[in-house]
Jmol script that loads the backbone (N, CA, C; Angstrom):
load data "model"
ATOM      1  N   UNK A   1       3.190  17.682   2.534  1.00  0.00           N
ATOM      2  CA  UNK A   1       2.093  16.788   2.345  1.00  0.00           C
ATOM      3  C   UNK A   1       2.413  15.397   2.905  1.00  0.00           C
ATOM      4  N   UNK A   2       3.753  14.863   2.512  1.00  0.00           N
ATOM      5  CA  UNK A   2       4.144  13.409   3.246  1.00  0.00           C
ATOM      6  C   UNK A   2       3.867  13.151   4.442  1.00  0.00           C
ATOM      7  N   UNK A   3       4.626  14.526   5.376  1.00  0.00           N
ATOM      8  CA  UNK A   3       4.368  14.295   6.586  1.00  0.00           C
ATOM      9  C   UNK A   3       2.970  14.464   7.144  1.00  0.00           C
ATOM     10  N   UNK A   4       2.213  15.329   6.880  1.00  0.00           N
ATOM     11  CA  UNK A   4       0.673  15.087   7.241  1.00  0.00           C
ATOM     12  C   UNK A   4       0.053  13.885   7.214  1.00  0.00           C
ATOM     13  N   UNK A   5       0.862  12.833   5.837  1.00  0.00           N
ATOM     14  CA  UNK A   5       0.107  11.812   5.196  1.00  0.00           C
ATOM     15  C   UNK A   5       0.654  10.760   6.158  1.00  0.00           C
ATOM     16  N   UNK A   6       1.943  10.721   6.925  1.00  0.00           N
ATOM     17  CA  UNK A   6       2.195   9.899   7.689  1.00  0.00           C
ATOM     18  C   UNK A   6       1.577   9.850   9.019  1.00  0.00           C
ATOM     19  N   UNK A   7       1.535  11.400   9.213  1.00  0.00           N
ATOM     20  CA  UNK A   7       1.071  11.762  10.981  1.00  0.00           C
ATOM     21  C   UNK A   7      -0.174  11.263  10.815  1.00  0.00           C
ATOM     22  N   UNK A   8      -1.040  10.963   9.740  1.00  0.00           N
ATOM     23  CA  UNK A   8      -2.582  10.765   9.930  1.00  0.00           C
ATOM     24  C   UNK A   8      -3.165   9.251   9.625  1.00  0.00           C
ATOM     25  N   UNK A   9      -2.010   8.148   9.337  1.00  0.00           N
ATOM     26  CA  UNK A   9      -1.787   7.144   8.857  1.00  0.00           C
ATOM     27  C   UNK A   9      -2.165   6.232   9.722  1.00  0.00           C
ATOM     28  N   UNK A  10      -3.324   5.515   9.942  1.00  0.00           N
ATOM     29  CA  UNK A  10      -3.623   4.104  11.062  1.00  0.00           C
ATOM     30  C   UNK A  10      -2.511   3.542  11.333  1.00  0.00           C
ATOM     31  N   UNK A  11      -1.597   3.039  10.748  1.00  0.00           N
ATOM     32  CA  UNK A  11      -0.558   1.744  11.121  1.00  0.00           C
ATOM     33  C   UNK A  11       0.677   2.443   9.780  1.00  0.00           C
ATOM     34  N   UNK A  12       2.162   2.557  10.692  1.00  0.00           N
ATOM     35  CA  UNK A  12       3.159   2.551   9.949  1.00  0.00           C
ATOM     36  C   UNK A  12       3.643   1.551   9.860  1.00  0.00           C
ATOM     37  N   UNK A  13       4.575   0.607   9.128  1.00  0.00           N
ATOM     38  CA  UNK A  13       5.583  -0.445   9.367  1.00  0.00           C
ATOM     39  C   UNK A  13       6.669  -0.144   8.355  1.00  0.00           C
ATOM     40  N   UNK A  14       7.766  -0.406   8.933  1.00  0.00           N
ATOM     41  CA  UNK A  14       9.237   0.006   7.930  1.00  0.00           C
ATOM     42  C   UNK A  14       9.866  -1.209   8.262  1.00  0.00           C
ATOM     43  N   UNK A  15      10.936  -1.597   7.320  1.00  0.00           N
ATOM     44  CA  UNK A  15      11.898  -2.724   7.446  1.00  0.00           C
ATOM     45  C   UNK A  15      13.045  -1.724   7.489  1.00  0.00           C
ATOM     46  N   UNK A  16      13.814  -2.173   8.439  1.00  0.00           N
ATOM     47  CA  UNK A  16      15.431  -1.812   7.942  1.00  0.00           C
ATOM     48  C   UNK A  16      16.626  -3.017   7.535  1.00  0.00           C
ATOM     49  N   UNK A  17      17.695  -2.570   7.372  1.00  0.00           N
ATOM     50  CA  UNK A  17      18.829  -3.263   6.906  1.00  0.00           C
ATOM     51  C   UNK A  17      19.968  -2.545   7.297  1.00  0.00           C
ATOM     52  N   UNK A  18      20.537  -2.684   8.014  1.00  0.00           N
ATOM     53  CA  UNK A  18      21.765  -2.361   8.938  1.00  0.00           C
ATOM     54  C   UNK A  18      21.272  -0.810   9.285  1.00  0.00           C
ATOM     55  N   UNK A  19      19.852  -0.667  10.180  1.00  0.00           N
ATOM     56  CA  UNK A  19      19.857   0.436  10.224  1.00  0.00           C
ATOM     57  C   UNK A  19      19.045   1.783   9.577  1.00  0.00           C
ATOM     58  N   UNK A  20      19.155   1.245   8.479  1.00  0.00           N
ATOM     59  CA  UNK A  20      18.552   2.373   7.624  1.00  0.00           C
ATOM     60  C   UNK A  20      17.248   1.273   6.790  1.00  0.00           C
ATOM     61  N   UNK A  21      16.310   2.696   6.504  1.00  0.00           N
ATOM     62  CA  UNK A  21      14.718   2.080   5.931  1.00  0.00           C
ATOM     63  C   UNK A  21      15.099   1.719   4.754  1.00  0.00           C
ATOM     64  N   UNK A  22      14.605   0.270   4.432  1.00  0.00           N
ATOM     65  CA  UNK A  22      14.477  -0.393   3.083  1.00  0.00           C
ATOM     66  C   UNK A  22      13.312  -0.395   2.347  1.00  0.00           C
ATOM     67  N   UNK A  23      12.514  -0.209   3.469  1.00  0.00           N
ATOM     68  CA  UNK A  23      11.090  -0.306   3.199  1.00  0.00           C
ATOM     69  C   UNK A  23       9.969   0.043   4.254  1.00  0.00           C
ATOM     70  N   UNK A  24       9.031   0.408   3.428  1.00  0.00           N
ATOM     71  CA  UNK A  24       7.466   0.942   4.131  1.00  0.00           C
ATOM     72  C   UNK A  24       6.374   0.823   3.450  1.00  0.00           C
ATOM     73  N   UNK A  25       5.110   0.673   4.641  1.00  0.00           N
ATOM     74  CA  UNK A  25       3.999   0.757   4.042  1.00  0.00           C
ATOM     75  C   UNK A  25       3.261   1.099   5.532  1.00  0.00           C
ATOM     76  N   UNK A  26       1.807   1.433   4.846  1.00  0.00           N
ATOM     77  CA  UNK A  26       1.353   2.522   5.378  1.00  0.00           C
ATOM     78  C   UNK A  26      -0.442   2.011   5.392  1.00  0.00           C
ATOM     79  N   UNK A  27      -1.247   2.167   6.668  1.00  0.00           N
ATOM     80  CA  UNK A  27      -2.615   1.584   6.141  1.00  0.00           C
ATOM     81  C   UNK A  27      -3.610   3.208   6.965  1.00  0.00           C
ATOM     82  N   UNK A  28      -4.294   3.575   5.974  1.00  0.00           N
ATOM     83  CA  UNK A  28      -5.591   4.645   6.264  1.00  0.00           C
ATOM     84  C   UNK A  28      -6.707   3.308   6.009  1.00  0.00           C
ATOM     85  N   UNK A  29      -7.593   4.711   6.916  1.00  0.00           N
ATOM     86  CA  UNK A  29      -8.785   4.349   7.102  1.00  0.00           C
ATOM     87  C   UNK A  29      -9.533   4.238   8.418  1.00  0.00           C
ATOM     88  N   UNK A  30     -10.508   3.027   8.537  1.00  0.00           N
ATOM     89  CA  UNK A  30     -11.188   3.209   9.442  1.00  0.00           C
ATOM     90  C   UNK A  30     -10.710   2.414  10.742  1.00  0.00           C
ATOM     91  N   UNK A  31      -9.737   1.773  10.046  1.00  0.00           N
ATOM     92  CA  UNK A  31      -9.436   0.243  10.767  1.00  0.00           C
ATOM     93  C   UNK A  31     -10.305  -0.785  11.381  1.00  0.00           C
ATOM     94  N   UNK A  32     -11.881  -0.622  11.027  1.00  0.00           N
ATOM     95  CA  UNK A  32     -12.719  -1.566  11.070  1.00  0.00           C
ATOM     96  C   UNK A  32     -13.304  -2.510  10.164  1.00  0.00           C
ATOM     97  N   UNK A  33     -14.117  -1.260   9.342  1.00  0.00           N
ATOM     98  CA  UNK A  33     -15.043  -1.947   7.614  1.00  0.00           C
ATOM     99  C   UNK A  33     -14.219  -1.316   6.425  1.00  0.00           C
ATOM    100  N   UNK A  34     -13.103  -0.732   6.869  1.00  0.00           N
ATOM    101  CA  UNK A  34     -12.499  -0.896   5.629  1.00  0.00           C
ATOM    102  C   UNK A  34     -11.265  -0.424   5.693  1.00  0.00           C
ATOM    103  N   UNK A  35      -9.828  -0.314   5.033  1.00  0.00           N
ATOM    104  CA  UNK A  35      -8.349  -0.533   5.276  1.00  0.00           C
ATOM    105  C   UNK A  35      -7.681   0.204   4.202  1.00  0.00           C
ATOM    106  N   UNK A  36      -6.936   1.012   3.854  1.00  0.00           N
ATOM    107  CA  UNK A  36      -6.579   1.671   2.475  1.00  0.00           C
ATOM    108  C   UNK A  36      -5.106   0.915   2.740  1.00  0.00           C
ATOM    109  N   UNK A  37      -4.321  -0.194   1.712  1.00  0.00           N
ATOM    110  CA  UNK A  37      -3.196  -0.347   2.282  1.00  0.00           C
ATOM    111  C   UNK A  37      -2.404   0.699   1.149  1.00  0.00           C
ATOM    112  N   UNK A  38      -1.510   1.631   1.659  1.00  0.00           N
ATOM    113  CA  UNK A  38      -0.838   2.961   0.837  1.00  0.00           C
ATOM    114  C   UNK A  38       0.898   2.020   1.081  1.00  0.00           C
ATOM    115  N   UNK A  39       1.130   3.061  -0.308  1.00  0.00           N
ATOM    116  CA  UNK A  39       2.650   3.089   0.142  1.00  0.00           C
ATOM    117  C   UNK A  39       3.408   1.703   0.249  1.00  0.00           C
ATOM    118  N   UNK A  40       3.205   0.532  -0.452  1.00  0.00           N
ATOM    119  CA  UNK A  40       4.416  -0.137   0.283  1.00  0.00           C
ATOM    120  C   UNK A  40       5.779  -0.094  -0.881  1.00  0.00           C
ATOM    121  N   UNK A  41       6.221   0.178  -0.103  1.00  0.00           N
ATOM    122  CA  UNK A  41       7.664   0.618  -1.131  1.00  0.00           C
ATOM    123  C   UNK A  41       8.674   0.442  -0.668  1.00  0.00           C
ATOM    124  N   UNK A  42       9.935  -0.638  -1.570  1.00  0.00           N
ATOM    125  CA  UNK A  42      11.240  -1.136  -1.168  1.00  0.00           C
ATOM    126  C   UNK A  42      11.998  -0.919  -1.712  1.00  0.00           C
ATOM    127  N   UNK A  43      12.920  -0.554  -1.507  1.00  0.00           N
ATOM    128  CA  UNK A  43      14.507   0.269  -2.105  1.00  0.00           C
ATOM    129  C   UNK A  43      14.586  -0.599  -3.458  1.00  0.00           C
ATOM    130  N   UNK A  44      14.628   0.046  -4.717  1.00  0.00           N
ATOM    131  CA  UNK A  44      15.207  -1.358  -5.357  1.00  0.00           C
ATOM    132  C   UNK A  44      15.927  -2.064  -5.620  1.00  0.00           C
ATOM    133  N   UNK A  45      17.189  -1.937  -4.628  1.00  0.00           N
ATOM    134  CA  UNK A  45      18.762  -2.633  -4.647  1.00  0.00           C
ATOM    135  C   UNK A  45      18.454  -3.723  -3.831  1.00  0.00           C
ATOM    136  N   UNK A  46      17.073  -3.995  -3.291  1.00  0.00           N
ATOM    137  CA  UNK A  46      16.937  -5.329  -2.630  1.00  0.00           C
ATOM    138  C   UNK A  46      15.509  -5.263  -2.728  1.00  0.00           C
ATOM    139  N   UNK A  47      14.551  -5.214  -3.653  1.00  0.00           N
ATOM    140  CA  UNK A  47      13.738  -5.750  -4.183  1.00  0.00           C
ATOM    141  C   UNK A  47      14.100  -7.251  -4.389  1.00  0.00           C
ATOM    142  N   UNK A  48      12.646  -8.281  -4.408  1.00  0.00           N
ATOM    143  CA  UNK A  48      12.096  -9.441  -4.558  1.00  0.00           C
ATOM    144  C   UNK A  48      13.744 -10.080  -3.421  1.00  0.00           C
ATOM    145  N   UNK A  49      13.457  -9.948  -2.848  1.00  0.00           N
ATOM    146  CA  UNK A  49      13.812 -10.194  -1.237  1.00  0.00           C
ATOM    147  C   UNK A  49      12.844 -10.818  -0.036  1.00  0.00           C
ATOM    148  N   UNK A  50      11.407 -10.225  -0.009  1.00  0.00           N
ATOM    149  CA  UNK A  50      10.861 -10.832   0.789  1.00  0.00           C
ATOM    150  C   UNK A  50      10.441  -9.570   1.487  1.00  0.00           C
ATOM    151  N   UNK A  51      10.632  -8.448   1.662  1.00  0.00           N
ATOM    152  CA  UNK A  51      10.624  -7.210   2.220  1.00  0.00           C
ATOM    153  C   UNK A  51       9.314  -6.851   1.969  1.00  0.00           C
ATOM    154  N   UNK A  52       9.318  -6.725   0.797  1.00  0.00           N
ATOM    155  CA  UNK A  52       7.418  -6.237   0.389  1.00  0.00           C
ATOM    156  C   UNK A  52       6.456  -7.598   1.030  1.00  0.00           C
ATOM    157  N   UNK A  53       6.734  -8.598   0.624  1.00  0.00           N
ATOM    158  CA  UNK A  53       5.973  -9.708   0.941  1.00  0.00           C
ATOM    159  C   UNK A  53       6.184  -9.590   2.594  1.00  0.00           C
ATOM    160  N   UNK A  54       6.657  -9.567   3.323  1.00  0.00           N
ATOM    161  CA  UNK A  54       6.617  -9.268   5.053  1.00  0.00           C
ATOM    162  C   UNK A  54       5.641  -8.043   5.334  1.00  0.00           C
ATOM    163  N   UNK A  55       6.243  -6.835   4.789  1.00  0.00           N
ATOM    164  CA  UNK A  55       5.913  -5.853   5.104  1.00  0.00           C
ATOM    165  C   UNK A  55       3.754  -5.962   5.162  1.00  0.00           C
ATOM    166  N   UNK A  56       3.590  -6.161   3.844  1.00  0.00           N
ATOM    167  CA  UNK A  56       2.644  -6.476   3.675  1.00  0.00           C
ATOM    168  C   UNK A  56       1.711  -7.713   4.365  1.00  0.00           C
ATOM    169  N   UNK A  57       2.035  -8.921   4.878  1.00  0.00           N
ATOM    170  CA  UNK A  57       1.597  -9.775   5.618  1.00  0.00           C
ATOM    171  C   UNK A  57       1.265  -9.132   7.034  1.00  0.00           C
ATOM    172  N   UNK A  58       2.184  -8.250   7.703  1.00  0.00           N
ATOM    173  CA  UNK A  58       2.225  -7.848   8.989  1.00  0.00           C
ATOM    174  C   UNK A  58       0.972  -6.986   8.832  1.00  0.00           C
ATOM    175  N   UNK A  59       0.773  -6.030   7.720  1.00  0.00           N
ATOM    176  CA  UNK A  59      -0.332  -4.935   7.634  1.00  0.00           C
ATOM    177  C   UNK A  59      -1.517  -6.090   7.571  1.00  0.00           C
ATOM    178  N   UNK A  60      -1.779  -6.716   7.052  1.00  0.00           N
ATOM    179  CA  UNK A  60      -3.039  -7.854   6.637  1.00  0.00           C
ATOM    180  C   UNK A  60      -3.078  -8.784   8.136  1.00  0.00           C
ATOM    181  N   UNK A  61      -2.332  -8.849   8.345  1.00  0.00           N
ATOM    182  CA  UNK A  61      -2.205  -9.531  10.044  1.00  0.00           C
ATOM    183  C   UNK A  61      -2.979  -8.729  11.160  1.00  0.00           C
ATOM    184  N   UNK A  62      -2.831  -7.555  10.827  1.00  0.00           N
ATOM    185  CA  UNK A  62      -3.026  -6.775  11.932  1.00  0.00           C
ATOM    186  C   UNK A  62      -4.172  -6.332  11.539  1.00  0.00           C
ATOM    187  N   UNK A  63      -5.039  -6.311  10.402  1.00  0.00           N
ATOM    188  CA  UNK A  63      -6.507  -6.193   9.887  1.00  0.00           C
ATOM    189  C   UNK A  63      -7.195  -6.977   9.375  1.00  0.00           C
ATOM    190  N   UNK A  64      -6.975  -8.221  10.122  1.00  0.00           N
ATOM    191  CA  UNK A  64      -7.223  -9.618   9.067  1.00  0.00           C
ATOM    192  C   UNK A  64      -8.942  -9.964   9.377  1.00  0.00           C
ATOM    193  N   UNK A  65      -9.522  -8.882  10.212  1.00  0.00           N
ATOM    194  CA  UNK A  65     -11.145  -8.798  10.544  1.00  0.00           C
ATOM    195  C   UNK A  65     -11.768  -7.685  10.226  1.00  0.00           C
ATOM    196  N   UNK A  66     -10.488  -7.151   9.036  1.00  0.00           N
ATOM    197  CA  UNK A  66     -11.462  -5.652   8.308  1.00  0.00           C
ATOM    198  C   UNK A  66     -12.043  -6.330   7.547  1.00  0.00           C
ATOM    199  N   UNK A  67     -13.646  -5.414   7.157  1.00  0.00           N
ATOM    200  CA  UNK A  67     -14.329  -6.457   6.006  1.00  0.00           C
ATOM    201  C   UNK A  67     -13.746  -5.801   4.355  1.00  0.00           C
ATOM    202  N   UNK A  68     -13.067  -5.069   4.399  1.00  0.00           N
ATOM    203  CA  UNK A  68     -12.486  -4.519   3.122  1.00  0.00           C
ATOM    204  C   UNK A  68     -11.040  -4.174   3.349  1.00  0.00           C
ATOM    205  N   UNK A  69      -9.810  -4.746   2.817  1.00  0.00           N
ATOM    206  CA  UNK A  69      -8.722  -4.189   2.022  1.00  0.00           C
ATOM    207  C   UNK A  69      -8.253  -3.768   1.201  1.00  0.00           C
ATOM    208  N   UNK A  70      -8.097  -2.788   0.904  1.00  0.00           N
ATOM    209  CA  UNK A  70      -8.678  -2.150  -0.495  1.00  0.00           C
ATOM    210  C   UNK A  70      -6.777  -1.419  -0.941  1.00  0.00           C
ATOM    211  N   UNK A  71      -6.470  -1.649  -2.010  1.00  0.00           N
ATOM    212  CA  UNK A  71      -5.013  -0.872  -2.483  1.00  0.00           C
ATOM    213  C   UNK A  71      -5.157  -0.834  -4.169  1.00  0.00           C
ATOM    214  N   UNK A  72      -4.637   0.400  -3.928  1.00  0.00           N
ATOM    215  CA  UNK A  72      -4.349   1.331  -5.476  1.00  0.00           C
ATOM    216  C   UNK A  72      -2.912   0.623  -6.111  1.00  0.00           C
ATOM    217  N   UNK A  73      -2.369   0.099  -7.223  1.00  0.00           N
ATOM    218  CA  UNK A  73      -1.608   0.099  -7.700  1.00  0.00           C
ATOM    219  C   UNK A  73      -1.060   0.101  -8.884  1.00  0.00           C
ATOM    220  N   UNK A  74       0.003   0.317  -9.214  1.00  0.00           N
ATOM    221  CA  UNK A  74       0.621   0.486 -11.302  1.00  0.00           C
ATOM    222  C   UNK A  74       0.312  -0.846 -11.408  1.00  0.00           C
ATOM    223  N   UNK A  75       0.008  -0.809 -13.095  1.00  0.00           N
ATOM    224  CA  UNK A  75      -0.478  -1.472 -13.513  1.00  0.00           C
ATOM    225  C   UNK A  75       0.581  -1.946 -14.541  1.00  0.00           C
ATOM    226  N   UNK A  76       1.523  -2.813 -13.935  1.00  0.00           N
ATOM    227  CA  UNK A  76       2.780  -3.781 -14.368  1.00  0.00           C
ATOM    228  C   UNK A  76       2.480  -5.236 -14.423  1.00  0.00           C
ATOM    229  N   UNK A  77       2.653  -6.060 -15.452  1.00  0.00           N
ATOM    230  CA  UNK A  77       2.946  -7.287 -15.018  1.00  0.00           C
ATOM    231  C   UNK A  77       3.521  -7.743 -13.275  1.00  0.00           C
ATOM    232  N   UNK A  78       4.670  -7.225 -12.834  1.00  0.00           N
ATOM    233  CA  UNK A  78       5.244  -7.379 -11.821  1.00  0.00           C
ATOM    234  C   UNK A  78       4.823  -7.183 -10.564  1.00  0.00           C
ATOM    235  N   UNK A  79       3.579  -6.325 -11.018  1.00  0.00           N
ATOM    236  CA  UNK A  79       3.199  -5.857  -9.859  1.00  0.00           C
ATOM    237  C   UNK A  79       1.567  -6.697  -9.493  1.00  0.00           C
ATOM    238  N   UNK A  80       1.206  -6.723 -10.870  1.00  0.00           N
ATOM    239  CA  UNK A  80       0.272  -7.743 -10.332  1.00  0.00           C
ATOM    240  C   UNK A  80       0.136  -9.073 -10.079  1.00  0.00           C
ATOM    241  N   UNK A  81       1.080  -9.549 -10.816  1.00  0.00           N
ATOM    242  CA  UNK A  81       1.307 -10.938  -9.913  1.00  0.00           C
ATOM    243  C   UNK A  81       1.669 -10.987  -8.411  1.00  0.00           C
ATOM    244  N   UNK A  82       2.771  -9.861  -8.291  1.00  0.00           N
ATOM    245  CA  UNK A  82       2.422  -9.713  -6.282  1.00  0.00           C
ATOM    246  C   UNK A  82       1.501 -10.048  -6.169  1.00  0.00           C
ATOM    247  N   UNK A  83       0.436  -8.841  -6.515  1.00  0.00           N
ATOM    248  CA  UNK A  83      -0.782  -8.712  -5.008  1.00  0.00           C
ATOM    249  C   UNK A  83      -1.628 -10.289  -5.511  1.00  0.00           C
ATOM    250  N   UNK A  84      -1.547 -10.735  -6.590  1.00  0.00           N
ATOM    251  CA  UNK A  84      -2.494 -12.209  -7.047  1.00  0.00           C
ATOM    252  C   UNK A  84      -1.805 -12.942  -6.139  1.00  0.00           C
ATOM    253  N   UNK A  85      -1.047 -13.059  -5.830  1.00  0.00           N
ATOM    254  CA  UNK A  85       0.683 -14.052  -5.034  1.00  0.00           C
ATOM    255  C   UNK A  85      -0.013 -13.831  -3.706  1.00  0.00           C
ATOM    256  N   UNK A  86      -0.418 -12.709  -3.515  1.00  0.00           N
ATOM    257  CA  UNK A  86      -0.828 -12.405  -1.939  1.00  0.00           C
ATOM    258  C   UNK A  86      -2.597 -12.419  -1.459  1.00  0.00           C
ATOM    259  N   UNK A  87      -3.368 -13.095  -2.442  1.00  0.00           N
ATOM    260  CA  UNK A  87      -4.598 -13.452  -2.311  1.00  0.00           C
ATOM    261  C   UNK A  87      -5.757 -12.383  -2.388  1.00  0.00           C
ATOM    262  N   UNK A  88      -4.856 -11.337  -3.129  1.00  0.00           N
ATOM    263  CA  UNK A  88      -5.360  -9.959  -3.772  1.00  0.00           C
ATOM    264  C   UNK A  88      -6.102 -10.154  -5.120  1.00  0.00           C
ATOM    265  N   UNK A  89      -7.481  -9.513  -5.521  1.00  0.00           N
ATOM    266  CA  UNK A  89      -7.899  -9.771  -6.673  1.00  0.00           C
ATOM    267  C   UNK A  89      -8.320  -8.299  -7.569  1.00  0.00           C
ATOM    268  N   UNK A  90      -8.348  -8.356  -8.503  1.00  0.00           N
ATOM    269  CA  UNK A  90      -8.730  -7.210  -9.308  1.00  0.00           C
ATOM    270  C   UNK A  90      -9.641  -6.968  -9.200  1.00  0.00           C
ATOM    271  N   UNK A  91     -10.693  -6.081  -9.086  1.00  0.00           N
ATOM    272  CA  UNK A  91     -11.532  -5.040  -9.151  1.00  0.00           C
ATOM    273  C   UNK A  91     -12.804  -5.831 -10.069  1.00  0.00           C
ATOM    274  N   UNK A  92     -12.289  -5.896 -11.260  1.00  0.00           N
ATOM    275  CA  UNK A  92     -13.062  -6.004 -12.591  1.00  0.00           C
ATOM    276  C   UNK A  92     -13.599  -7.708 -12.164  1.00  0.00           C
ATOM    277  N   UNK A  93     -12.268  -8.632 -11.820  1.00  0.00           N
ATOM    278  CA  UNK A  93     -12.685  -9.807 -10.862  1.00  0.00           C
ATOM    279  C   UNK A  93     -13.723 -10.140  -9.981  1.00  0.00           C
ATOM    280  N   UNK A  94     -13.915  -9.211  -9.371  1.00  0.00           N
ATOM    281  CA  UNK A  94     -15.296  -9.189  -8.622  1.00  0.00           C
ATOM    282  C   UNK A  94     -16.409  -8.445  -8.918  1.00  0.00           C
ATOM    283  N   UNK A  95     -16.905  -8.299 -10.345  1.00  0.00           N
ATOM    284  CA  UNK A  95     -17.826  -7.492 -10.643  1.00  0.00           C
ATOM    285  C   UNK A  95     -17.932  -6.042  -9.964  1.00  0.00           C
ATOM    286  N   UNK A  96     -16.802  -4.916 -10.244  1.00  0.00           N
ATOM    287  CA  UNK A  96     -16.773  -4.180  -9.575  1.00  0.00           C
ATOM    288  C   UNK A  96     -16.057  -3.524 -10.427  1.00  0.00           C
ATOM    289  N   UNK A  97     -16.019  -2.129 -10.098  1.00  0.00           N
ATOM    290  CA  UNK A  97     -15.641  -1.111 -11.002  1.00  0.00           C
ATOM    291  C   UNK A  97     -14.997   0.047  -9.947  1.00  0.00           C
ATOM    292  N   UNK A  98     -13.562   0.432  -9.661  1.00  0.00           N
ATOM    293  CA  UNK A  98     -13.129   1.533  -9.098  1.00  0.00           C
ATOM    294  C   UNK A  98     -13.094   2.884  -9.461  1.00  0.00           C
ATOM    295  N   UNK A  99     -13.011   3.620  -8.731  1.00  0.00           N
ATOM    296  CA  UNK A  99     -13.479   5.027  -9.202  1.00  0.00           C
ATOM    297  C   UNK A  99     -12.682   5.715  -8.370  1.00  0.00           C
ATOM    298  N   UNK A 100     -11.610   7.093  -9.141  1.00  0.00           N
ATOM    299  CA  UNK A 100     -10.604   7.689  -8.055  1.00  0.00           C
ATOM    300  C   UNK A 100     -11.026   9.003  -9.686  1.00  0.00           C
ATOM    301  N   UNK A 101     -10.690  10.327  -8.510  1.00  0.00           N
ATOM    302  CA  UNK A 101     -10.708  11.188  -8.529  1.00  0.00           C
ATOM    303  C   UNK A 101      -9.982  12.117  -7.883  1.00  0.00           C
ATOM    304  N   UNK A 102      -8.449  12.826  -8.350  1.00  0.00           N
ATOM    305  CA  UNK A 102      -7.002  12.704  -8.203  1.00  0.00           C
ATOM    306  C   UNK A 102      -7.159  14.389  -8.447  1.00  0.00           C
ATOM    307  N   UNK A 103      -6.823  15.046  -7.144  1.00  0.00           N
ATOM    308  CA  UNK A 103      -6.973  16.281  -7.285  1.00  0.00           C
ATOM    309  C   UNK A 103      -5.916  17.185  -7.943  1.00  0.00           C
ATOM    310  N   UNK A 104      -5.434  18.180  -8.498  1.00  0.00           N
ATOM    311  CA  UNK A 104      -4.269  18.490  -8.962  1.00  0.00           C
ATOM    312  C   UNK A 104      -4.323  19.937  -8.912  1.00  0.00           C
ATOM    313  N   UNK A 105      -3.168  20.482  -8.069  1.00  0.00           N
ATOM    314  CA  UNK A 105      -3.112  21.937  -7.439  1.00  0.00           C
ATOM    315  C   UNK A 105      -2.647  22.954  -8.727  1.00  0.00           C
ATOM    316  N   UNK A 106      -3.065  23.856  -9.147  1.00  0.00           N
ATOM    317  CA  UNK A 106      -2.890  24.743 -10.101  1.00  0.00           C
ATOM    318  C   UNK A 106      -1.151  24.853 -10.425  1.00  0.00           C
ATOM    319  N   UNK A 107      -0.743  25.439 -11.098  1.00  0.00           N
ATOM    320  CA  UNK A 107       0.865  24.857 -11.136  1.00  0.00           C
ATOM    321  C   UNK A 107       0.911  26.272 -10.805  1.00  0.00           C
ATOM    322  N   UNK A 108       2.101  26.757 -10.251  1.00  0.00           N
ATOM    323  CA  UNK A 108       2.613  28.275  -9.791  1.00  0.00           C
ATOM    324  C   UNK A 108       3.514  28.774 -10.505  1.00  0.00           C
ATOM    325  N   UNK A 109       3.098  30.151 -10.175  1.00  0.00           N
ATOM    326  CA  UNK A 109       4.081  31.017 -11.647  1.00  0.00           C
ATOM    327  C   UNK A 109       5.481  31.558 -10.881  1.00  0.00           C
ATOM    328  N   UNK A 110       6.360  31.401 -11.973  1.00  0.00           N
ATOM    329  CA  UNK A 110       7.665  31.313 -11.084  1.00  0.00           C
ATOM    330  C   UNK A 110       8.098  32.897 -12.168  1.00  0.00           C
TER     331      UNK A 110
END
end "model"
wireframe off; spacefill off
backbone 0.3
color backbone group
């Protein structure tokens, strides 16, 4: 499933550190009227580094004339002060209400 989810992905971006991936994120969609930003995820032995905050600027850089950016995320203290930090607003903030519907494959008999 990953790899489908990457091969079909508008825009990859990864950070490395001597080499090897520290980090990624990932944008679906239309890349016009609207932007899914997926995935940004940083090792956590160098979390609050600056890695997520790059990673993420470069994706918003490069769609900064989509009329929607739209991202799913846990619902942590930590995590929402990021995306507020990054001029991201909640849902409920803009008179708006999200709606996801999360498919789940039958479990298999072993």
């Amino acid at each position: 499933m990953l790899r489908k989810a990457f091969e079909n992905s508008l825009k990859i971006y990864a950070a490395y550190v001597c080499m090897r991936p520290m980090g990624i994120i990932r944008a679906v969609g239309d890349g016009h009227s609207i932007v899914y930003i997926q995935d940004l995820l940083v090792h956590p032995n160098i979390r609050r580094n600056g890695i997520g905050w790059a990673l993420l600027m470069r994706m918003m850089d490069t769609y900064k004339d989509v009329y929607q950016r739209v991202l799913l995320a846990d619902h942590t203290l930590k995590t929402s002060r990021f995306y507020k930090s990054m001029g991201f607003q909640q849902t409920s903030e803009l008179n708006c209400k999200a709606y996801l519907k999360v498919y789940h494959k039958p479990m298999e008999r072993t």
